[in-house]
C-alpha positions as a Python dict, from the first residue, in 0.01 Angstrom:
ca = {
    (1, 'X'): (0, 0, 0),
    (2, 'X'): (-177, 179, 298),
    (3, 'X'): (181, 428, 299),
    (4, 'X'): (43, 493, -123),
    (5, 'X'): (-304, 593, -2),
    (6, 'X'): (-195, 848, 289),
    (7, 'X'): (81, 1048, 70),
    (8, 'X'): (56, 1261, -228),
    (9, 'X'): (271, 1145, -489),
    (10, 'X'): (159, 993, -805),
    (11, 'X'): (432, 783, -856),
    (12, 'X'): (292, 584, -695),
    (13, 'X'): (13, 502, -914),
    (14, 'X'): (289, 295, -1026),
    (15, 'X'): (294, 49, -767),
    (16, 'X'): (-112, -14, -787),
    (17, 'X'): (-98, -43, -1181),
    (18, 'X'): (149, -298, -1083),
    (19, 'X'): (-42, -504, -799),
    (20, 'X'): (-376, -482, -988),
    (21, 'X'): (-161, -640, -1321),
    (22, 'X'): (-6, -898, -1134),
    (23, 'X'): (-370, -1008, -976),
    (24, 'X'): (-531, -986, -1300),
    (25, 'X'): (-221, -1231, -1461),
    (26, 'X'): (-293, -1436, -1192),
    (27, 'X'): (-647, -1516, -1189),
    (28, 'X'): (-607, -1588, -1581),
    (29, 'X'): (-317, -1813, -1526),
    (30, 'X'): (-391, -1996, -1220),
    (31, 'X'): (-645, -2193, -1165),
    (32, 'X'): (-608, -2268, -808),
    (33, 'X'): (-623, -1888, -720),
    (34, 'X'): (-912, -1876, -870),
    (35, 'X'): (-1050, -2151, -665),
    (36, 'X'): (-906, -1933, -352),
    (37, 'X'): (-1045, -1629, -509),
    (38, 'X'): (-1454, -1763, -568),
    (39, 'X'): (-1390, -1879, -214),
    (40, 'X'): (-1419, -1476, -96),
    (41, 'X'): (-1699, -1458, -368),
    (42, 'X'): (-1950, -1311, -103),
    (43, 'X'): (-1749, -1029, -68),
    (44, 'X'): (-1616, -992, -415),
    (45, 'X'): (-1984, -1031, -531),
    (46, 'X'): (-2077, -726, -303),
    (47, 'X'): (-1785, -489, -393),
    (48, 'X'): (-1961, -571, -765),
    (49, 'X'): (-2345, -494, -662),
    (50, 'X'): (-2161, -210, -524),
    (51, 'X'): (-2047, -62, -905),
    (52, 'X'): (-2336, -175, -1045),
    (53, 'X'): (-2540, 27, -894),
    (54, 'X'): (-2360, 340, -843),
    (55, 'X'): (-2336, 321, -1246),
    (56, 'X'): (-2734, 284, -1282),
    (57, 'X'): (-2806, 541, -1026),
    (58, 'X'): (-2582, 785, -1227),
    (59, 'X'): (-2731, 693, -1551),
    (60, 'X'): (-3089, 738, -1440),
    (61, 'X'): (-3008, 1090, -1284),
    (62, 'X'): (-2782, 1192, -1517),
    (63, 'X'): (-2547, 1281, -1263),
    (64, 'X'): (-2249, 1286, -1452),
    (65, 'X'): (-1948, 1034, -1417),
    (66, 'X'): (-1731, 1235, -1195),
    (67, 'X'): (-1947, 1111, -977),
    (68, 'X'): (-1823, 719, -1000),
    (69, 'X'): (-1467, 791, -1001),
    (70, 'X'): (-1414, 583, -628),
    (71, 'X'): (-1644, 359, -718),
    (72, 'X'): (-1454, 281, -1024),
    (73, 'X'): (-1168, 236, -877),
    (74, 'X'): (-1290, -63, -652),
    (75, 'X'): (-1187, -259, -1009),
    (76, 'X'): (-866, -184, -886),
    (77, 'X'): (-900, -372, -539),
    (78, 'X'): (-1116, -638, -682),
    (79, 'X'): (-810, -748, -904),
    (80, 'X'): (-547, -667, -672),
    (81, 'X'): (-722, -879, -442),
    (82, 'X'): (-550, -1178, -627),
    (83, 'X'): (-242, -1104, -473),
    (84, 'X'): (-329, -1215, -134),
    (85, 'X'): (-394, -1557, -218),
    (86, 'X'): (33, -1618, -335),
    (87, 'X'): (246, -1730, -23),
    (88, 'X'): (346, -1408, 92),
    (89, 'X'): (634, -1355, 378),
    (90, 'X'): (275, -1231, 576),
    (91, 'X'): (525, -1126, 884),
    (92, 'X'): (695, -867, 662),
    (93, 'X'): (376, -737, 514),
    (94, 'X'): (218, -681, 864),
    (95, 'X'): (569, -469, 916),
    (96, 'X'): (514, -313, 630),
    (97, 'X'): (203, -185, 759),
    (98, 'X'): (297, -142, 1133),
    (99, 'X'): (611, 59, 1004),
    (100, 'X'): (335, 300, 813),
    (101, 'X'): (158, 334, 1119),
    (102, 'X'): (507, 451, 1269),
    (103, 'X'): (517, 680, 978),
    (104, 'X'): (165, 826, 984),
    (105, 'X'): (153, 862, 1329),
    (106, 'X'): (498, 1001, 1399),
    (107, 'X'): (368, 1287, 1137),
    (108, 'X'): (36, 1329, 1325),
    (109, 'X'): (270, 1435, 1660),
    (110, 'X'): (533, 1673, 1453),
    (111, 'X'): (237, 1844, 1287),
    (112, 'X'): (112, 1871, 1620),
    (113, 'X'): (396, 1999, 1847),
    (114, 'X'): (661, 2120, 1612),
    (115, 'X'): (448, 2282, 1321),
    (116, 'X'): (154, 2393, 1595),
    (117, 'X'): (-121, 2191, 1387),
    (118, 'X'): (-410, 2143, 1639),
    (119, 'X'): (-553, 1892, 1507),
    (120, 'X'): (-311, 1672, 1270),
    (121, 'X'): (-457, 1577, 939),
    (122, 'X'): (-169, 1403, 775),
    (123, 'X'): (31, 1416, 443),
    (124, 'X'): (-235, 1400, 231),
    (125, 'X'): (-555, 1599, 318),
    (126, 'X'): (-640, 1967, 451),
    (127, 'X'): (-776, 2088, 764),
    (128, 'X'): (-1070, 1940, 683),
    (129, 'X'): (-891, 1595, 647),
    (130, 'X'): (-872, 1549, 1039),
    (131, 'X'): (-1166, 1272, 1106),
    (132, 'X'): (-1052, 1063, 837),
    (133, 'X'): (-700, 1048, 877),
    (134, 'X'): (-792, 948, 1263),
    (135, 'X'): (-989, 650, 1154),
    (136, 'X'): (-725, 595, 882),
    (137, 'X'): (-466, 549, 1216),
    (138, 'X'): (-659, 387, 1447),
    (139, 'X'): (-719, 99, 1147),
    (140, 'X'): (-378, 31, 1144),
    (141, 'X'): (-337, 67, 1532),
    (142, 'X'): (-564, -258, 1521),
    (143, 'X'): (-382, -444, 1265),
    (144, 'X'): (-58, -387, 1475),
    (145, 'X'): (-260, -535, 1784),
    (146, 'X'): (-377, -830, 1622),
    (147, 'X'): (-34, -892, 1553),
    (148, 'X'): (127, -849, 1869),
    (149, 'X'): (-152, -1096, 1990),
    (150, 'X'): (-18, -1359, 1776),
    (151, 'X'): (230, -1648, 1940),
    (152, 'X'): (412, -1673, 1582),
    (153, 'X'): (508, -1326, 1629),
    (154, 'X'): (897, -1259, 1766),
    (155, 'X'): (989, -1049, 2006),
    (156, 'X'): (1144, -786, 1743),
    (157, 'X'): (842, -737, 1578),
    (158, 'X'): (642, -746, 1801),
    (159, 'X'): (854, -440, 1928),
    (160, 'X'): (799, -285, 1600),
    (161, 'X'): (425, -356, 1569),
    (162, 'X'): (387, -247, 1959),
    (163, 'X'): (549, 113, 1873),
    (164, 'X'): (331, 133, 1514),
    (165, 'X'): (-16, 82, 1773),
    (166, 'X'): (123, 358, 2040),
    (167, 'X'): (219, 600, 1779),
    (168, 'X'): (-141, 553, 1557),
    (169, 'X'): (-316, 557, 1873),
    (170, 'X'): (-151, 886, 1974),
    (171, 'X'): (-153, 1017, 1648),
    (172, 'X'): (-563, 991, 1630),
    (173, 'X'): (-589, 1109, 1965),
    (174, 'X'): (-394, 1423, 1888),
    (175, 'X'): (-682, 1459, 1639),
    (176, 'X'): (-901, 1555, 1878),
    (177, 'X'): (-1164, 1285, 1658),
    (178, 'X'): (-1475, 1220, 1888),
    (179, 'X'): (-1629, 935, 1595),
    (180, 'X'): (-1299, 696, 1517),
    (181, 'X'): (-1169, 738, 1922),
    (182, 'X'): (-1511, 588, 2022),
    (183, 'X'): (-1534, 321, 1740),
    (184, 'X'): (-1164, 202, 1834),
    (185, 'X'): (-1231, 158, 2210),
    (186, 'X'): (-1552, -54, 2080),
    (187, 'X'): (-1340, -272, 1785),
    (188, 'X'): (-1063, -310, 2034),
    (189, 'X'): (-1308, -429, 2331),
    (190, 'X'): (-1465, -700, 2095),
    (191, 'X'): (-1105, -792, 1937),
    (192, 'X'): (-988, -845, 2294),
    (193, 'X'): (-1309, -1039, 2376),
    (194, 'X'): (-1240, -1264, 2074),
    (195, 'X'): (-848, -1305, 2164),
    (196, 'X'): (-958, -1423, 2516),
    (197, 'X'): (-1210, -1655, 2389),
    (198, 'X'): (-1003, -1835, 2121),
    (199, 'X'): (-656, -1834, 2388),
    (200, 'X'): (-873, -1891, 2690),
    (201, 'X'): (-700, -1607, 2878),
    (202, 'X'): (-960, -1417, 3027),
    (203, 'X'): (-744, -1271, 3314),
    (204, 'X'): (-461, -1101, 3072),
    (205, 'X'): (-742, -1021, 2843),
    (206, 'X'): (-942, -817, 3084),
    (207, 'X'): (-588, -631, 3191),
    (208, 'X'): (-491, -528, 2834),
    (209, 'X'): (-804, -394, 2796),
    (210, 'X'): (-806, -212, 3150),
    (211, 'X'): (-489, -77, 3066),
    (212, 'X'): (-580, 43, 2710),
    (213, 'X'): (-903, 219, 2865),
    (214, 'X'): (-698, 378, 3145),
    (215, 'X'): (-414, 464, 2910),
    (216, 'X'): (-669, 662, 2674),
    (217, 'X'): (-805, 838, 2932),
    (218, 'X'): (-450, 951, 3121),
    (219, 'X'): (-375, 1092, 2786),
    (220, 'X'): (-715, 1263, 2735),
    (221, 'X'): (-735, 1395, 3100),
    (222, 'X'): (-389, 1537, 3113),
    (223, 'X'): (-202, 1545, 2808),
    (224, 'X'): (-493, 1623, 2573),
    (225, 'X'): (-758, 1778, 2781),
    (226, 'X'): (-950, 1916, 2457),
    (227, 'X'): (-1075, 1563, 2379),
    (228, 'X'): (-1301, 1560, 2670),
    (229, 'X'): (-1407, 1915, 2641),
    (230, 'X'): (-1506, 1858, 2269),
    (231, 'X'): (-1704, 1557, 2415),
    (232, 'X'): (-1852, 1758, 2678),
    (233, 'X'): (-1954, 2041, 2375),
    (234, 'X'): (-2082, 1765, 2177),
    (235, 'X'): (-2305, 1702, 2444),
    (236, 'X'): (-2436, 2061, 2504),
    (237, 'X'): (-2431, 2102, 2122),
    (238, 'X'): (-2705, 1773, 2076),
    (239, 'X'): (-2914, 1859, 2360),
    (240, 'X'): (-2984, 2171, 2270),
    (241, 'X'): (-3060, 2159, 1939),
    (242, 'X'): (-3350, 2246, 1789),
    (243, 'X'): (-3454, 2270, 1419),
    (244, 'X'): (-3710, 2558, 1475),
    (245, 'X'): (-3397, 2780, 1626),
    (246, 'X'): (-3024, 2899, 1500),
    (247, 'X'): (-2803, 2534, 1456),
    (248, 'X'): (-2484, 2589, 1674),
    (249, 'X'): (-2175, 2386, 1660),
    (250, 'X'): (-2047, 2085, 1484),
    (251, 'X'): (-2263, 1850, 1646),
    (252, 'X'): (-2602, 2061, 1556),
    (253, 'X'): (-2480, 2098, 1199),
    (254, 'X'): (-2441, 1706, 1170),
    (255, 'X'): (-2788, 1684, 1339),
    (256, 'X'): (-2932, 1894, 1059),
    (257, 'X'): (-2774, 1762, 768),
    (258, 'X'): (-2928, 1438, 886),
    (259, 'X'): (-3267, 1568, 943),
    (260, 'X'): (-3248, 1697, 585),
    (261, 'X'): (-3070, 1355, 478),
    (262, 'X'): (-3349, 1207, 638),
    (263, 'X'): (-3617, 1479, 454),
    (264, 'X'): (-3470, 1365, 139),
    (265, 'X'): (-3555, 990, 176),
    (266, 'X'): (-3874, 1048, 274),
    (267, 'X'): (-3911, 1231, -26),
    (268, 'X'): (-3745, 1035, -284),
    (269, 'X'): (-3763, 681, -151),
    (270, 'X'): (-3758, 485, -462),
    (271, 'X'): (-3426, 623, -686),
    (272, 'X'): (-3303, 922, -394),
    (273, 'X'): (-3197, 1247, -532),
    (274, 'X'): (-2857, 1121, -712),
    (275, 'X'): (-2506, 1044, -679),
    (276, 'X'): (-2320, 1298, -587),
    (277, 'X'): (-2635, 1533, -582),
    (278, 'X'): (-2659, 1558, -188),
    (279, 'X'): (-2495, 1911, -179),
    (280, 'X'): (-2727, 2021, -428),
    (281, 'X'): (-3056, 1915, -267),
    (282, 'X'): (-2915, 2116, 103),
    (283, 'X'): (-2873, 2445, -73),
    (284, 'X'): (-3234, 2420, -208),
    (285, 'X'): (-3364, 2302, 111),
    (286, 'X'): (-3198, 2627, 241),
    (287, 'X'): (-3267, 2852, -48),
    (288, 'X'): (-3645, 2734, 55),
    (289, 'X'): (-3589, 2756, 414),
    (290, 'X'): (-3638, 2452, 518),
    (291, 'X'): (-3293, 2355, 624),
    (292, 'X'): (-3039, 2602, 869),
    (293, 'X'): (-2828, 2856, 685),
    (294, 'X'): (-2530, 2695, 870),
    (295, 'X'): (-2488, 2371, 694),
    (296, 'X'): (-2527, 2588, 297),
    (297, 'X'): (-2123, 2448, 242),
    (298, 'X'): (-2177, 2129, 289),
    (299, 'X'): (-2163, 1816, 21),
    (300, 'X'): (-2195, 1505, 285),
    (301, 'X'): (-2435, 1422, 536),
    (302, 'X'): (-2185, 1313, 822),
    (303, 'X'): (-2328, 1003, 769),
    (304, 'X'): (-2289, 719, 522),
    (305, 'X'): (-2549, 557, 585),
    (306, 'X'): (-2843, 876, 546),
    (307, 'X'): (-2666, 1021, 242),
    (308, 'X'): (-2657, 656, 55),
    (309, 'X'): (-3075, 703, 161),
    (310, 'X'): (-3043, 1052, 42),
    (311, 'X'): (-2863, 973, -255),
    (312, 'X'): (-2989, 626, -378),
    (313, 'X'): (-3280, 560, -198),
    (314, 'X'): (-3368, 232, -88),
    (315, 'X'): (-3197, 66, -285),
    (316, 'X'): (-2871, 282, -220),
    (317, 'X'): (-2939, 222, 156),
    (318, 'X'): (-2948, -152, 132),
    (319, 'X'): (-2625, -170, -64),
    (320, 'X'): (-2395, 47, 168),
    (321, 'X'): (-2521, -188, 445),
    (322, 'X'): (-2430, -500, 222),
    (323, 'X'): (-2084, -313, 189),
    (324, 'X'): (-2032, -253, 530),
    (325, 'X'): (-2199, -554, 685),
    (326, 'X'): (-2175, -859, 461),
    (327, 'X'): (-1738, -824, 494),
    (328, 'X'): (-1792, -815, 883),
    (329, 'X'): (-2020, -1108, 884),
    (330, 'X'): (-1762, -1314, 714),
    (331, 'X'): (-1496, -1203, 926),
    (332, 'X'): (-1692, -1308, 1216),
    (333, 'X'): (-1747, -1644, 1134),
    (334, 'X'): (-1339, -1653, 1111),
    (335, 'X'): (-1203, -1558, 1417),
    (336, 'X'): (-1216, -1863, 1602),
    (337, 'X'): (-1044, -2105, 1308),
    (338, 'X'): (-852, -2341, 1484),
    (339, 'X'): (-516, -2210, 1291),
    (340, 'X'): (-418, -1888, 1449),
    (341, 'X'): (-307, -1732, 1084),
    (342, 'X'): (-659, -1777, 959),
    (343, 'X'): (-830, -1635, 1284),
    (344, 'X'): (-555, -1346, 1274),
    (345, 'X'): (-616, -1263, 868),
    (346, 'X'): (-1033, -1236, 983),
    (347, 'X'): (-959, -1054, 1328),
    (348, 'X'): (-755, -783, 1115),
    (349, 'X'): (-1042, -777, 807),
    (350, 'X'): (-1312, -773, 1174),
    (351, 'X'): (-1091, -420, 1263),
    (352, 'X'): (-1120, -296, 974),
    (353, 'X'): (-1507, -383, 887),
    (354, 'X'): (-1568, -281, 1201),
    (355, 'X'): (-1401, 73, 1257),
    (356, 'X'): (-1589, 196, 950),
    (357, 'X'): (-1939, 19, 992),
    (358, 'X'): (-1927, 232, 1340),
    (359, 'X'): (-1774, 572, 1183),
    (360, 'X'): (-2023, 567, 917),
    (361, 'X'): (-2277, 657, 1188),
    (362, 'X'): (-2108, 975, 1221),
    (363, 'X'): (-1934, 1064, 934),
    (364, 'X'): (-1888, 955, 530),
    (365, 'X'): (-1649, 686, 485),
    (366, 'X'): (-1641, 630, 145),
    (367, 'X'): (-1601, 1021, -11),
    (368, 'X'): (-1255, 1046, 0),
    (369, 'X'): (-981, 831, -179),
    (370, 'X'): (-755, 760, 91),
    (371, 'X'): (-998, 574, 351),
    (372, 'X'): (-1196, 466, 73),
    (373, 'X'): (-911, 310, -119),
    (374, 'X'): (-816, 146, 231),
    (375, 'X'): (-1147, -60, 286),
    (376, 'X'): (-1160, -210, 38),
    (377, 'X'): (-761, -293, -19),
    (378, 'X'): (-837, -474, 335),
    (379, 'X'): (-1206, -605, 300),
    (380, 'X'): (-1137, -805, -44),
    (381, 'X'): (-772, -859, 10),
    (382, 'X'): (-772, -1050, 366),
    (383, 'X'): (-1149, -1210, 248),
    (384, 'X'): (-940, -1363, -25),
    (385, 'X'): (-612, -1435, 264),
    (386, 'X'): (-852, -1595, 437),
    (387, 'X'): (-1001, -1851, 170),
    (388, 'X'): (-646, -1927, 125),
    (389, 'X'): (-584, -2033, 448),
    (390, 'X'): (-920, -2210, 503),
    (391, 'X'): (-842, -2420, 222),
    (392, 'X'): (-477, -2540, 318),
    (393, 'X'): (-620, -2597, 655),
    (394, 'X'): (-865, -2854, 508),
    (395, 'X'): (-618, -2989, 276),
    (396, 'X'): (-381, -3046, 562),
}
């Protein structure tokens, strides 16, 4: 499934038609799936809130349902969802994803060194598509971790999950992505924390992750030194900014479309200024000159958290942290299950939670299909995985 959301053929719409017919069939058949299923209710319930009220806020600014086309297709996820609960072969599924790691990062270094992309942006987006197809890696470079930190896991695939995690890593890095590199170094720190807590290893943990850390920064010292000068220019860029003078620079664009993000809460607390609107309200704050002529082209605030405030208001901003927040709580309170596929299923959903709770800081998530369509395949398929696996533990 991840392989469907990173490529751009519609065939295979085919194969989610197929999963999301197959989940509906068997929630309506089986009534011990759905017992499995209301067990991830928490989650399920927020994915809902989540449709609910992107559909009011477009009604009540007549925004126009274009506008509700991801958050549509969350139906999708919610029913596909379903799936996880069968007895899956869950070894060759975590292949299955490992190997599209392979994939997607073996793509991310031809692009680079034989086509003479600078930064890689994958099969499926533009130039523009760089940040998210990083995060998009780097996601699946944790899933491959969690499984080479599992004793069930033999040697062979562990060789193929250990390849899928250098290649994603690499791949991202070769991205040049300042947001996703620093939220995987953070994910991976607290998944290693976790590991060594639950295995009682402290010593190998605190090696893997010294050897990770030093590893990263080999490759961004010598291989790829423009990763530390963009952090270095990120720097310069943020401390000299200053909304009375001329915005320079990625970093003072971001820092402007927040301070207008921010502008636009203040002044539409209650309902925000519409789905899909945030675009809209920049060029007028320009127009008016209240914003930078440098961030006119923009549509997103860089931030998922300030446009939802933008864009829905209080409310909005209290349902994108439900989104983001609620699936990482109930991760949390997984990890350490005694049975070490339970604690794996919630230390993968954790990644996952967690890589995009941290990117949303820095850039939207949620306003493209292919990361989009990723969260919440993993945050309401593995909540359901693990309700399956909590409740054959306590039968057992």
């Amino acid at each position: 499934m991840p392989l469907c959301f990173a490529v751009p053929y519609k065939a295979k719409v085919l194969l989610i038609a197929a999963l999301w017919v197959s989940g509906l069939v068997l929630l309506a058949m089986r009534q011990d799936l759905r017992r499995v299923y209301r067990g991830a209710g928490i989650v399920m319930l927020v994915c809902v809130l989540n449709i609910l009220y992107s559909a009011l806020n477009i009604l009540s600014h007549r925004s126009g349902w274009a506008a509700f086309d991801l958050e549509g297709q969350e139906l999708l996820f919610l029913g596909m969802a379903a799936v996880f609960a069968l007895p899956l072969r869950w070894n060759l599924v975590w292949l299955g994803f490992s190997l599209t790691a392979c994939l997607l990062g073996g793509t991310s270094v031809m692009q680079h060194y034989v086509t003479g992309i600078e930064r890689p942006y994958g099969l499926n987006n533009g130039e523009w598509g760089a940040i998210e197809f990083a995060m998009f890696l780097l996601v699946l470079a944790l899933l491959a971790i969690v499984q080479l930190l599992r004793k069930q896991t033999s040697w062979p695939e562990k060789a193929v999950h250990a390849l899928g995690a250098g290649l994603a890593v690499y791949g991202a890095l070769l991205s040049q992505s300042r947001g996703p590199l620093l939220a995987f170094l953070a994910v991976f720190v607290v998944l290693m924390l976790i590991h060594g807590k639950r295995v009682g290893q402290w010593r190998r943990t605190v090696t893997v992750i010294s050897l990770l850390l030093a590893g990263v920064t080999l490759v961004a010292t010598f291989v790829q030194p423009q990763i530390l000068e963009r952090f270095v220019q990120g720097h310069t860029e943020a401390s000299s900014y200053d909304h009375a003078h001329e915005t320079v620079g990625s970093v003072g664009e971001r820092l402007e479309l927040w301070r207008t993000a921010k502008q636009a809460f203040v002044e539409h607390p209650v309902a925000g200024v519409g789905s899909g609107r945030f675009g809209q309200y920049v060029r007028e704050q320009v127009k008016s000159h209240h914003s930078d002529d440098a961030i006119v082209q923009y549509e997103h605030a860089h931030n998922e958290y300030l446009e939802a405030a933008a864009t829905g208001g209080l409310p909005g901003l209290i349902v994108i942290l439900l989104v983001l927040y609620v699936p990482l709580v109930y991760f949390l309170f997984n990890v350490l299950a005694a049975r070490e596929d339970t604690a794996a299923a919630a230390m993968c959903g954790f990644a996952a939670s967690g890589i995009y709770a941290l990117c949303a800081l820095t850039d939207n998530v949620f306003y493209r299909a292919m990361p989009h369509s990723l969260y919440f395949l993993l945050i309401t398929g593995l909540a359901v995985l693990v309700a399956r696996q909590r409740n054959a533990a306590a039968q057992s």
